[in-house]
C-alpha positions as CSV (number, residue, x, y, z in Angstrom):
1,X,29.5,3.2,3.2
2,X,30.2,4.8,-0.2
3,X,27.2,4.0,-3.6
4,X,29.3,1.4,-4.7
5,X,30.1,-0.6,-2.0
6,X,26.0,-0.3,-0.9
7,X,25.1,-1.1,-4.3
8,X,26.9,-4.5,-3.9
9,X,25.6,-5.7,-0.7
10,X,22.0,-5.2,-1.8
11,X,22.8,-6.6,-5.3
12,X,21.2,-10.1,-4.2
13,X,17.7,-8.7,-3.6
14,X,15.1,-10.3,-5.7
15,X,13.6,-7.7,-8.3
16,X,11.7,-5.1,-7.3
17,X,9.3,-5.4,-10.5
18,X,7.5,-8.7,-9.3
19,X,4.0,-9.0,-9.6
20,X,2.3,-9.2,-6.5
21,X,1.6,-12.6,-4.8
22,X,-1.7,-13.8,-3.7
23,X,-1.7,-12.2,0.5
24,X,-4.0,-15.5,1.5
25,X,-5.3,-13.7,4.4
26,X,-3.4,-10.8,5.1
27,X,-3.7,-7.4,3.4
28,X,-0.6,-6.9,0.4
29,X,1.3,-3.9,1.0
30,X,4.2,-2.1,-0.4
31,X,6.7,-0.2,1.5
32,X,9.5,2.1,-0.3
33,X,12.7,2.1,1.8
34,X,14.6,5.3,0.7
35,X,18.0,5.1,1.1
36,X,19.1,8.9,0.8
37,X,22.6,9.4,-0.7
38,X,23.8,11.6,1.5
39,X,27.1,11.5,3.6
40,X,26.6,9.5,5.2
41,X,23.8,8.0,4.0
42,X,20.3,7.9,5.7
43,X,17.0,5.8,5.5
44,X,14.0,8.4,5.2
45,X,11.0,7.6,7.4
46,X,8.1,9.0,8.2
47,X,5.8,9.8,11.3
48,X,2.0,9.1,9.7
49,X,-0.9,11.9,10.6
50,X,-2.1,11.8,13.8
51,X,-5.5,12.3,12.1
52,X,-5.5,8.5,10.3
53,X,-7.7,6.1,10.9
54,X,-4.9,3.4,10.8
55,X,-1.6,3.2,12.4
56,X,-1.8,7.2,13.4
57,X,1.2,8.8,14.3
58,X,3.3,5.9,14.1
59,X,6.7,5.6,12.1
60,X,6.5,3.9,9.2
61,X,8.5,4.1,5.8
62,X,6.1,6.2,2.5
63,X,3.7,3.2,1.4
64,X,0.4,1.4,1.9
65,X,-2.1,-1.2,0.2
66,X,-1.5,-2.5,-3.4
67,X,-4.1,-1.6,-5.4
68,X,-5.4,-3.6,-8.4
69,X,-4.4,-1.0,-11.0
70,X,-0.5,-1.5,-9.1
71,X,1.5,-3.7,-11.6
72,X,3.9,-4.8,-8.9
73,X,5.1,-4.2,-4.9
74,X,7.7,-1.6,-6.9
75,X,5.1,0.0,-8.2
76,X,3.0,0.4,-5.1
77,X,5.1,1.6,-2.8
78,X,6.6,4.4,-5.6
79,X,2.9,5.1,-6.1
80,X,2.0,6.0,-2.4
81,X,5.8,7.3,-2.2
82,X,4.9,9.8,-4.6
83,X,1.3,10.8,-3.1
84,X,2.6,10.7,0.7
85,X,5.8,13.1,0.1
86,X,6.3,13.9,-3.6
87,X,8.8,11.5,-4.4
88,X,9.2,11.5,-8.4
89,X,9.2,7.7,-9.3
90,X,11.6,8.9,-11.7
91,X,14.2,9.8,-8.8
92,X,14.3,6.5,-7.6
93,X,16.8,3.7,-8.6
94,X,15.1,1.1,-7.6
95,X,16.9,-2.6,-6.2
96,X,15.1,-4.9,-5.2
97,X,13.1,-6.4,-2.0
98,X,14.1,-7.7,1.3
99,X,11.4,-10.2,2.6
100,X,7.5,-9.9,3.1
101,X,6.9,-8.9,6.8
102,X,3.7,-10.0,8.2
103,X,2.4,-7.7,10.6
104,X,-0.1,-8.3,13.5
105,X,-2.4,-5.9,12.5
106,X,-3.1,-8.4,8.9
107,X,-1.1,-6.7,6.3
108,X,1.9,-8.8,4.4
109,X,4.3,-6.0,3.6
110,X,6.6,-6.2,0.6
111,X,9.7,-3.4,1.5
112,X,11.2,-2.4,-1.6
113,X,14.6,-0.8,-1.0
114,X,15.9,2.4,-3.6
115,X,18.2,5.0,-4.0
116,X,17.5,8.4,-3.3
117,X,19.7,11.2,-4.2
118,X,20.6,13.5,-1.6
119,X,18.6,16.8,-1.5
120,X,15.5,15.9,-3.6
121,X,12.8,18.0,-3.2
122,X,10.0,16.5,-0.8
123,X,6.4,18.0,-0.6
124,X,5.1,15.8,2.1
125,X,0.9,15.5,2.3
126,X,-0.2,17.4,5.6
127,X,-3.1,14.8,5.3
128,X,-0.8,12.2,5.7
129,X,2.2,13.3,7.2
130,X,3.1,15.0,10.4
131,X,6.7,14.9,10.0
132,X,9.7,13.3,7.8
133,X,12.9,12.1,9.1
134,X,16.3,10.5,8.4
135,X,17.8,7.2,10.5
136,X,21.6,7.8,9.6
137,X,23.4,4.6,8.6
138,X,25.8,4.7,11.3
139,X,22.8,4.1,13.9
140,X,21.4,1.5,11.6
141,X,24.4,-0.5,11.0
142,X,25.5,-0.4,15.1
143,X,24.4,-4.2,16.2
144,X,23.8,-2.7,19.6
145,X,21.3,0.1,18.5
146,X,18.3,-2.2,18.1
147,X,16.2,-3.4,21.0
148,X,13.9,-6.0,21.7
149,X,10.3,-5.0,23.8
150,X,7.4,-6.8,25.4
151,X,4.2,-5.2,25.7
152,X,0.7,-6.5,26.7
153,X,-2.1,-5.5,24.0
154,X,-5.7,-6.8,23.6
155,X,-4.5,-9.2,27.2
156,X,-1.6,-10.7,25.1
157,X,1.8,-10.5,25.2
158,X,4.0,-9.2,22.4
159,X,7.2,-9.3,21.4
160,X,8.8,-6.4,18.9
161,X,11.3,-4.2,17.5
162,X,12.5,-0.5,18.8
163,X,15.0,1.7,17.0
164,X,15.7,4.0,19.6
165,X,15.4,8.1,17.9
166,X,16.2,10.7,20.0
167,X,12.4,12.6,18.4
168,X,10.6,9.5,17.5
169,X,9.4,5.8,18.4
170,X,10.5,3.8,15.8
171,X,8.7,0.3,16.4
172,X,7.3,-3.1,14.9
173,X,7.3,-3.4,11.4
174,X,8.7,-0.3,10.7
175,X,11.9,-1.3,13.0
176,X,11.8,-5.4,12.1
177,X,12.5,-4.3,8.6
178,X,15.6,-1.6,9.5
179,X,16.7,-4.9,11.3
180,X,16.5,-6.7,7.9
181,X,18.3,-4.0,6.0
182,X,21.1,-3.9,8.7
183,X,21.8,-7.2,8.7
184,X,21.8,-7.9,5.2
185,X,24.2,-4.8,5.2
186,X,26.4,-6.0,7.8
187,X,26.4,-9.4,6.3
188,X,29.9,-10.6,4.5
189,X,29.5,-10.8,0.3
């Protein structure tokens, strides 16, 4: 899938420059999902520090809480993008948001999708990160790639998303929103 052609099936997102909602309950967060423009193109993730106190060593796309000084979602999740791996908000063509995802652990995430070129520099925070990876669009467009999973936690079941990775579980939120992206990519203009 060439820029143009991407471009056009995400043109109907709403506006990534939104000012936050009220999260009721739930913790507001903002996720960046980096669409690298490489051939072909990729979605950057990232597997979190095993050393943090929330969500530790899990996959997850560069973002986190939205702070009061944060302006918007957009500017949240280029905020952490930029303290979690060195992303220059100035890199990033932003395009807008796919859906809030409200997660079991009480945060609403806003996922604000942009455009990275391909081989910007990354200087990913050891404290944060352990290790930063690409999801090429061919696995995330294949209908078949993602799987649904049960799994008893806290003597409940749960249902949730797996992207299958050859090096790395990619799972609930993370993989509900590549689900998102993928079918809104896959969908017919």
């Amino acid at each position: 899938m060439d820029e143009a052609r991407l471009c056009a099936r995400l043109a109907s997102l709403p506006a990534a420059t939104l000012p936050p909602t009220d999260p009721g309950p739930l913790i507001a967060a903002a996720v960046l999902v980096p669409i690298i423009l490489s051939r072909p193109p990729g979605i950057l993730l990232t597997k979190r520090s095993p050393s943090l106190p929330r969500h530790a060593g899990q996959v997850s796309f560069p973002g986190g809480r939205i702070e009061a000084a944060d302006p918007s979602p957009a500017a949240a999740a280029l905020r952490e993008s930029a303290e979690e791996l060195g992303i220059d908000p100035a890199r990033v063509l932003l395009l807008g948001c796919l859906p809030d995802y409200a997660t079991g652990t009480g945060f609403r995430i806003t996922p604000v999708v942009g455009l990275l070129p391909a081989g910007l520099p990354l200087a990913p925070s050891p404290r944060e990160v352990a290790a930063v990876f690409e999801l090429p669009f061919p696995r995330l467009l294949d209908p078949a790639v993602p799987e649904r999973r049960r799994a008893r936690r806290n003597g409940a079941w749960r249902e949730f998303w797996v992207w299958p990775h050859p090096e790395h579980e990619i799972w609930g939120a993370t993989a509900a929103i590549l689900l998102g992206l993928a079918e809104l990519l896959r969908s017919e203009s």
